[in-house]
C-alpha positions in Angstrom: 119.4 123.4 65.9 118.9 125.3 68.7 118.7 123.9 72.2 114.9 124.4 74.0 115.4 126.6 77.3 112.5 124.2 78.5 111.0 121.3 77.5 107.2 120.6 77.7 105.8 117.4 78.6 103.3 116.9 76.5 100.7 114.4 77.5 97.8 114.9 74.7 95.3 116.4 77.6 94.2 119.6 77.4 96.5 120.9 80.8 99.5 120.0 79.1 98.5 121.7 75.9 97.8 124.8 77.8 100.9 125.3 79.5 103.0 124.4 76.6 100.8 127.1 74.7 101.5 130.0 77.4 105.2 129.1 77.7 105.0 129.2 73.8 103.5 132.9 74.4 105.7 134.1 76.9 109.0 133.8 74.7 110.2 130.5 75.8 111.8 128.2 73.7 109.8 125.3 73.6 110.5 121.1 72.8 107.6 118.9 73.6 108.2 115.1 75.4 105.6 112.6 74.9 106.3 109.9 77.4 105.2 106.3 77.4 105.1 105.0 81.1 102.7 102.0 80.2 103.4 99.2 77.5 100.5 98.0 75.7 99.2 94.7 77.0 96.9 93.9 74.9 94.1 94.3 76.0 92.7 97.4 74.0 92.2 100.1 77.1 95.1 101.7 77.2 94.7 105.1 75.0 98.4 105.9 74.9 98.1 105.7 71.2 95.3 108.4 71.1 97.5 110.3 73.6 100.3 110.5 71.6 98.5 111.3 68.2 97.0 114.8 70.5 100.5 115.5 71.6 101.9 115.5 67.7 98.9 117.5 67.0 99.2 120.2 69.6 103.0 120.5 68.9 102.6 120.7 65.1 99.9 123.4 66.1 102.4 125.4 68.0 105.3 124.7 66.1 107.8 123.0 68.5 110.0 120.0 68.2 108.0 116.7 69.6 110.5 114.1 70.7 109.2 110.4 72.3 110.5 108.6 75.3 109.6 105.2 76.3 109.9 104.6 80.2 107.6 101.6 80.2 110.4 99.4 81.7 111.9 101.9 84.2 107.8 102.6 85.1 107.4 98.7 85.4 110.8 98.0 87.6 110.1 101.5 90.0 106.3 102.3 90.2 104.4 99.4 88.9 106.6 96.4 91.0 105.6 98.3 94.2 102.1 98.8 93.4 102.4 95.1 93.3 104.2 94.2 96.2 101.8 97.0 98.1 99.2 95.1 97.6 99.7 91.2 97.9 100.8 92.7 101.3 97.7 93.9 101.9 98.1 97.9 101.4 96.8 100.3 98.9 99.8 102.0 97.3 99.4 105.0 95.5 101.2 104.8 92.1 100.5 108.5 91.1 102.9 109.7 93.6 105.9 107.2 92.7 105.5 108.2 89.2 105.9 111.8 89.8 109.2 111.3 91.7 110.5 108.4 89.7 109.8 108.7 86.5 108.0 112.5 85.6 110.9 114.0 87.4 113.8 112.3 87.4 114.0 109.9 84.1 111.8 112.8 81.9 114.2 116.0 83.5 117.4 113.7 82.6 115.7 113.1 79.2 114.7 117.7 78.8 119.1 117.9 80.2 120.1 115.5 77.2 117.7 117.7 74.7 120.2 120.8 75.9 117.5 122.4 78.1 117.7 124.1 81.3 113.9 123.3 82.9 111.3 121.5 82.6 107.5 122.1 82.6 104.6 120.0 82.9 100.3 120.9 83.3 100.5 120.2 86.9 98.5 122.3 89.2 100.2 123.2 91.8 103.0 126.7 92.1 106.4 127.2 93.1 107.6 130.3 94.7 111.4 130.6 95.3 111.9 132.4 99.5 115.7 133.4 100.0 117.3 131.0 97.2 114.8 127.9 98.6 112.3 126.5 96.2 108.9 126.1 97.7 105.8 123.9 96.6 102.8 125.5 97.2 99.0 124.6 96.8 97.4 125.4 93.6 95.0 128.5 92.8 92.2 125.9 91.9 92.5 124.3 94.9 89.6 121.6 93.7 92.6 120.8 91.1 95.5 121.1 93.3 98.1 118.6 92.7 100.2 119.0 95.4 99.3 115.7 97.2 100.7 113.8 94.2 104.1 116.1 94.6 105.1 116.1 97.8 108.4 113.5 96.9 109.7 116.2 95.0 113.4 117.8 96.3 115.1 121.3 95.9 116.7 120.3 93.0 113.6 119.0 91.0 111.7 122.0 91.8 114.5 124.4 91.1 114.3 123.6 87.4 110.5 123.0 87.3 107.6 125.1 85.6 104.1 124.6 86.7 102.4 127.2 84.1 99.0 126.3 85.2 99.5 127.2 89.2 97.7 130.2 89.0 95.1 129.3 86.9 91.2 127.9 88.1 90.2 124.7 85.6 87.5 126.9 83.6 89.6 129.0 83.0 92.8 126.9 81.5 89.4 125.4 79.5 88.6 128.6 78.2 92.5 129.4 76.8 92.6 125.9 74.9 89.3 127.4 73.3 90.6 130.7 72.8 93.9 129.5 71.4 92.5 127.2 69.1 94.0 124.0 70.4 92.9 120.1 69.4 92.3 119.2 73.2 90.3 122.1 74.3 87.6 120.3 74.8 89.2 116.3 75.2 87.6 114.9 78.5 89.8 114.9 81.8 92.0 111.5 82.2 90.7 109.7 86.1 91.8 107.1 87.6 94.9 104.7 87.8 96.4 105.2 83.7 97.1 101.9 83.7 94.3 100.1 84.5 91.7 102.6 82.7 88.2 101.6 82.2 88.9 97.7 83.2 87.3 96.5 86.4 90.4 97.0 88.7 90.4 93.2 90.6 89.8 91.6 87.2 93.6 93.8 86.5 95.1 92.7 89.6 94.1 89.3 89.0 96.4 89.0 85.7 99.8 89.7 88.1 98.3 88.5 91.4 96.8 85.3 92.7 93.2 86.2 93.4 91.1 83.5 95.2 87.9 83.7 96.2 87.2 83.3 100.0 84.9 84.5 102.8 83.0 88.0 103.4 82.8 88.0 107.3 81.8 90.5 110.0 83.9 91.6 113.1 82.8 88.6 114.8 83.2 86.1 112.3 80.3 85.5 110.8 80.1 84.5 106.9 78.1 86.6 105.1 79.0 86.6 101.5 82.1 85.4 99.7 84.7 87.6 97.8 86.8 87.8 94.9 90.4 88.2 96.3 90.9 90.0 99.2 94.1 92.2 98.1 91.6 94.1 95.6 89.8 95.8 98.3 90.5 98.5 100.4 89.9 100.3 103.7 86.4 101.7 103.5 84.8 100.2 100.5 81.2 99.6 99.8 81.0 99.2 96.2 81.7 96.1 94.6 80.7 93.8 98.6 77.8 91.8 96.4 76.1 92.3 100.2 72.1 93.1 100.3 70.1 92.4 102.9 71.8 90.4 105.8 69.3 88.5 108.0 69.7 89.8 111.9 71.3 93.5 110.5 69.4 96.9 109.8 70.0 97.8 106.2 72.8 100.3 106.6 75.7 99.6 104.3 78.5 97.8 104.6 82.0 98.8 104.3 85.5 97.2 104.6 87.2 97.8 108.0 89.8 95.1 107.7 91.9 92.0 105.8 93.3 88.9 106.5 95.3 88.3 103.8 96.7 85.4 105.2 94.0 83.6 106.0 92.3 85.4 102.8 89.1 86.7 104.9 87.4 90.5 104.2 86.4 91.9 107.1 83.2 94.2 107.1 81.0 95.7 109.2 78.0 98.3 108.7 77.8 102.4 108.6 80.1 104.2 110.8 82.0 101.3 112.0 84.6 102.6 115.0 86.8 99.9 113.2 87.8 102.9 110.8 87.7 105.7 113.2 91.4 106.3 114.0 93.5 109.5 115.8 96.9 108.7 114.9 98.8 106.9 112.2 102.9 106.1 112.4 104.8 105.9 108.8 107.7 105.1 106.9 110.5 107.3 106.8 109.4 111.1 105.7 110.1 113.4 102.7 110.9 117.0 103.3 110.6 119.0 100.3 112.9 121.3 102.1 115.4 119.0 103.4 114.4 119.4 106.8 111.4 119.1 108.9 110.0 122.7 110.2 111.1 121.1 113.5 110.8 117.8 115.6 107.3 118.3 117.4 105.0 121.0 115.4 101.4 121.9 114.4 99.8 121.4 110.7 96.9 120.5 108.7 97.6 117.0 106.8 95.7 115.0 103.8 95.5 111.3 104.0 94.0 111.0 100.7 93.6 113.1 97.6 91.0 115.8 98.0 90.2 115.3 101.9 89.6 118.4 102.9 92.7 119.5 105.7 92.8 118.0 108.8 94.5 119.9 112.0 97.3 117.4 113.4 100.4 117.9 115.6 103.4 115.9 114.2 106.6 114.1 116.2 109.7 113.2 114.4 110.9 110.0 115.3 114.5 109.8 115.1 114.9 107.0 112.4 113.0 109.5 109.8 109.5 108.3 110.4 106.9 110.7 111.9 103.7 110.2 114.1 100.8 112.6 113.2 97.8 112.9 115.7 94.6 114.2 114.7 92.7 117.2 116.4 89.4 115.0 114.7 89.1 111.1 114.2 89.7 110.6 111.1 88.1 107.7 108.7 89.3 104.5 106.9 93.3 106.0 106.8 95.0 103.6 104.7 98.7 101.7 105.2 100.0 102.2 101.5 98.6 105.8 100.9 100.5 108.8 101.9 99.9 111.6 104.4 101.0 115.2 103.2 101.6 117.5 105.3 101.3 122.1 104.8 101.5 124.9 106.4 99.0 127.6 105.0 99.3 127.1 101.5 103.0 125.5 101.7 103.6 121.9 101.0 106.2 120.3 103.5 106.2 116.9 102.2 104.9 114.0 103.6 105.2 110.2 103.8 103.6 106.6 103.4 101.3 105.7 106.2 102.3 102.1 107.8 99.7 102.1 110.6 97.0 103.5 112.8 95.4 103.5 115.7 92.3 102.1 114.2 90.4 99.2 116.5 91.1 95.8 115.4 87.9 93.8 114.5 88.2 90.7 117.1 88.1 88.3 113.9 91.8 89.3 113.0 92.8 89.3 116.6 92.2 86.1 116.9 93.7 85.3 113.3 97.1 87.2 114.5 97.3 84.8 117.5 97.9 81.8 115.3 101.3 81.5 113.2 101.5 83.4 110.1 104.1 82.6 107.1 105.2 86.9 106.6 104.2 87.7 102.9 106.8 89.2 100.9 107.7 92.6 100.4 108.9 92.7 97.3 107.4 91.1 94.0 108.9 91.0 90.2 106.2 92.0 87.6 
């Protein structure tokens, strides 16, 4: 049998189909990979199996070899066991971009090498153009659908052998080529969220791996106001889910998150535009170039510290142990330790890394809590 020249991976949505289909057109030889990342728990929300019957499906459609790899345990051990850690610590991780780097392209391209191929291609949106022998990342046509946030871990040699089909393409119009071509998903519904949770309430989830006690809702002074479900299943500027109406002695703006003790097992919250999540810098962990390099130690770009945020004008300092300290022309709100800042320059991605803190105030309630001795939680957690 003939080796593929690039092998698809083939998630059973209707992107993936797509760019398998115009590979399929262009001449390439094709081999589809259906990868499971996620072993059932039995709980009857994952659609994995749903997934994988699509993929067949849009394979037998197109005539290419499916083959089937199961990650679940190299997911579980290197995305899902720091998703963990992230938060009994008290941070919001982002699993979305671990996957991509540890699994999607790294376990999946050794898995396309072993099949005999050269590339890989998945129905990311995002584009790579290739500048004097260097592979570059850059944003997506669609820019409402740009992917790049969730990319920015890749390296040279990931995106040297990496097809993004769907790069140039706007949503309606990838949409309207599934249609056109005939294929089972064109018109399957867009997967959202976290894969493995799905349509589960997300602290009832994190409850199965993580101790999740109840405790007290208070404001930046201290005051008890309502009572919680487990503090490490909140985040940085949440309002849903607070249980909070009217509050005798307070207008009736909303309330939002603006802090946690999670040794003490206290959610902090205060109402509307709280200055507690108002913050002009943040420091993180060691950075990711996608070049190798940074452009430079001190220099000018727009930055993301969340998925979708529209660009935000920053200067950025590279600190000599890797990490980098990005200060905003604008305050920015409710920038989260965990989640990762991604940095470009027009529409180049130069990488980015996980925020580990801001200048945000400190409500006085966790002041006072930090005075007092504190047993350090750990940092790393087996599933």
């Amino acid at each position: 049998m003939t080796a593929p020249s690039i092998v698809v991976g083939v998630s059973g949505g209707v992107d993936s189909s797509v760019a398998a289909w115009l590979l399929q057109r262009d001449g390439e030889r094709l081999a589809g990979v259906f990868m499971q990342n996620w072993a059932e728990d039995g709980s009857g929300d994952c659609r994995a199996e749903d997934d994988r019957r699509d993929a067949v499906a849009v394979c037998g459609m197109l005539g290419i070899p499916i083959h089937f790899r199961d990650f679940s345990q190299e997911y579980r051990d290197q995305v899902f066991a720091h998703f963990l850690a992230e938060y009994a610590a008290g941070r919001t991780p982002n699993p979305d971009v671990l996957c991509n780097r540890e699994i999607k392209f790294r376990h999946f391209l050794d898995a396309a090498h072993a099949l005999g191929a050269d590339a890989i291609a998945t129905g990311h949106y995002a584009r790579i153009e290739t500048v004097q022998g260097q592979p570059r990342l850059l944003r997506a046509v669609d820019r409402s659908k740009d992917q790049t946030y969730f990319l920015h871990q890749l390296g040279q040699q990931q995106l040297a052998v990496t097809r993004f089909p769907l790069g140039g393409l706007e949503k309606s119009q990838v949409r309207a080529l599934a249609t056109e071509a005939g294929l089972p998903t064109a018109t399957k519904k867009d997967s959202t969220g976290i894969c493995f949770i799905g349509e589960r309430d997300f602290r009832s989830f994190l409850g199965r791996y993580l101790p999740m006690q109840p405790g007290d809702i208070v404001d930046p002074r201290g005051r008890v106001l309502g009572r919680h479900g487990g503090v490490a299943g909140y985040t940085l500027g949440q309002r849903e889910g607070l249980g909070l109406g009217g509050v005798r002695g307070t207008t009736a703006a909303p309330w939002f998150v603006v802090g946690k003790d999670m040794q003490h097992n206290v959610l902090v919250v205060d109402q509307g535009e709280s200055h507690y999540l108002q913050s002009r810098s943040l420091g993180t962990e060691c950075a990711h170039w996608i070049a190798g390099t940074p452009p430079a130690t001190t220099f000018a770009c727009v930055a993301q510290t969340r998925y979708r945020q529209a660009e935000q004008a920053c200067e950025v300092d590279v600190r000599d142990d890797g990490s980098v300290a990005v200060r905003f022309a604008d305050a920015q709100r409710a920038v989260t330790p965990g989640q990762s800042v991604v940095l470009y320059h027009g529409e180049v991605c130069l990488g980015g890394a996980v925020i580990d803190a801001t200048d945000a105030p400190t409500p006085s309630v966790l002041a006072h809590a930090r005075e007092r001795p504190q047993t350090p939680l750990p940092r790393t957690l087996t599933a």
